[in-house]
C-alpha positions in Angstrom: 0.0 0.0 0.0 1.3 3.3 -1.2 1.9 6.3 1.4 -0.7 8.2 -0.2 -3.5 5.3 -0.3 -2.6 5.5 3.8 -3.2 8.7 4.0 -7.0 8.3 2.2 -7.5 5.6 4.3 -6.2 7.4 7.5 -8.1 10.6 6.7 -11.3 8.4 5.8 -11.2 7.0 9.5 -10.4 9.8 11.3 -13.6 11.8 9.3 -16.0 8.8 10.2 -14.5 8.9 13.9 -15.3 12.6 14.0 -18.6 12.7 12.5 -19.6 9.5 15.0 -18.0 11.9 18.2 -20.3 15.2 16.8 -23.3 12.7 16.5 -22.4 12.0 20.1 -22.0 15.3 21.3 -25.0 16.9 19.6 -26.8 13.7 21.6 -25.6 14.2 24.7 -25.5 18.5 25.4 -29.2 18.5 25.1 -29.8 15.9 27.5 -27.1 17.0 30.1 -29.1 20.4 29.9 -32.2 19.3 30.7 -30.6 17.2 34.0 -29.7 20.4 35.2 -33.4 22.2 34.9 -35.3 21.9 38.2 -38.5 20.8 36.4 -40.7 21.5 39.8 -39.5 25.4 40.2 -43.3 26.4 38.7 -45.4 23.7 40.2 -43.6 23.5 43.1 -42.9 20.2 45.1 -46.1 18.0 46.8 -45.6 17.0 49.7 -48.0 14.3 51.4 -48.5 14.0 54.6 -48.1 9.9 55.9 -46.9 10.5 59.3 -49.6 8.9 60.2 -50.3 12.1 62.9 -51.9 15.0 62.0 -49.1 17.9 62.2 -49.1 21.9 62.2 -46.7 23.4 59.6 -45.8 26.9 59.4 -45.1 28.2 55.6 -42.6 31.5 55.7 -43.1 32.4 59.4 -47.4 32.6 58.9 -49.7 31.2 60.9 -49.8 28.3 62.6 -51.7 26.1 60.4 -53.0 22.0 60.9 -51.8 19.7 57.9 -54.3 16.5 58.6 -52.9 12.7 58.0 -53.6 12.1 54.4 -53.0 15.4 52.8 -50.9 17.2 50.8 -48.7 20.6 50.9 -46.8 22.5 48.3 -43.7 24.0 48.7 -42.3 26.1 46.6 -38.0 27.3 46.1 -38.7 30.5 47.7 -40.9 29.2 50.8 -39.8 28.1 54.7 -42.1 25.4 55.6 -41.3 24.5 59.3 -43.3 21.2 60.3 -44.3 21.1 64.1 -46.0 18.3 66.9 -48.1 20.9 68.5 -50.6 23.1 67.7 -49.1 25.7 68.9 -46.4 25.6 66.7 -43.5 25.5 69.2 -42.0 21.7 69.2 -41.0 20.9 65.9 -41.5 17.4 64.1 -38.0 17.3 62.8 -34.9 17.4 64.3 -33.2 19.3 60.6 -36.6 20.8 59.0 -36.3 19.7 55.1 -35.7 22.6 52.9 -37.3 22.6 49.2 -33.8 21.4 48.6 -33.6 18.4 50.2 -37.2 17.8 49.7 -36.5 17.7 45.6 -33.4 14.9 46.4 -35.9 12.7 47.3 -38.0 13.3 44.1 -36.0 10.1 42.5 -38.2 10.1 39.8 -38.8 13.9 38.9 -42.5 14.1 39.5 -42.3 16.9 41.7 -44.1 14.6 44.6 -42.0 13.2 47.9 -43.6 12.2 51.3 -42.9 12.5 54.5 -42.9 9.3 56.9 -43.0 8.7 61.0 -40.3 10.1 62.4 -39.2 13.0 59.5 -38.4 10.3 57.2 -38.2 11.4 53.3 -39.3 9.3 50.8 -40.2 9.4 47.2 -44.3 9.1 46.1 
């Protein structure tokens, strides 16, 4: 094989390598994008309440409000939802109280929906 039939065959390669790696990329970019996007900042995250107690909650330093066995809160990136024993508000049901944060970790399959368990426990819905 001549050096310039190497270099057609070289060059052929290396184009069919490149076009496979852009194919690749242009595959990839969108998808690592969309990872990224916090799919639940509009809607918010739904939180459902199976502590199997009824519990107060307190949403950005409000009032004192009851969230009943069963039901379900929103909470939003910009909100401070404090969960509580009493009805006065004073003794709260969780030792670290879950930000929106932590609440969307727990979202494992991006449907903006977690719940919260006995004992402060997070899990997915």
């Amino acid at each position: 094989m001549s050096a310039s039939s190497r270099f057609i065959v070289n060059r052929n390669l290396f184009q069919k390598i490149l076009s496979a790696l852009a194919v690749i990329a242009l595959t990839l970019i969108p998808l690592l994008a969309l990872a990224d996007e916090d799919t639940c900042r509009e809607t918010g995250i739904y939180i459902g309440n199976q502590t199997m107690l009824d519990v107060w909650y307190s949403r950005n330093g409000g009032p004192c409000t009851i969230w009943v066995h069963g039901h379900i809160l929103i909470i939003k990136p910009e909100d401070t939802l404090i969960i509580y024993r009493d009805m006065i508000c004073k003794t709260e049901y969780c030792s670290k109280n879950p930000t929106y944060d932590v609440y969307k970790s727990f979202d494992a399959n991006q449907n903006c929906r977690v719940r919260i368990l006995p004992d402060c426990t997070l899990s997915d819905m």
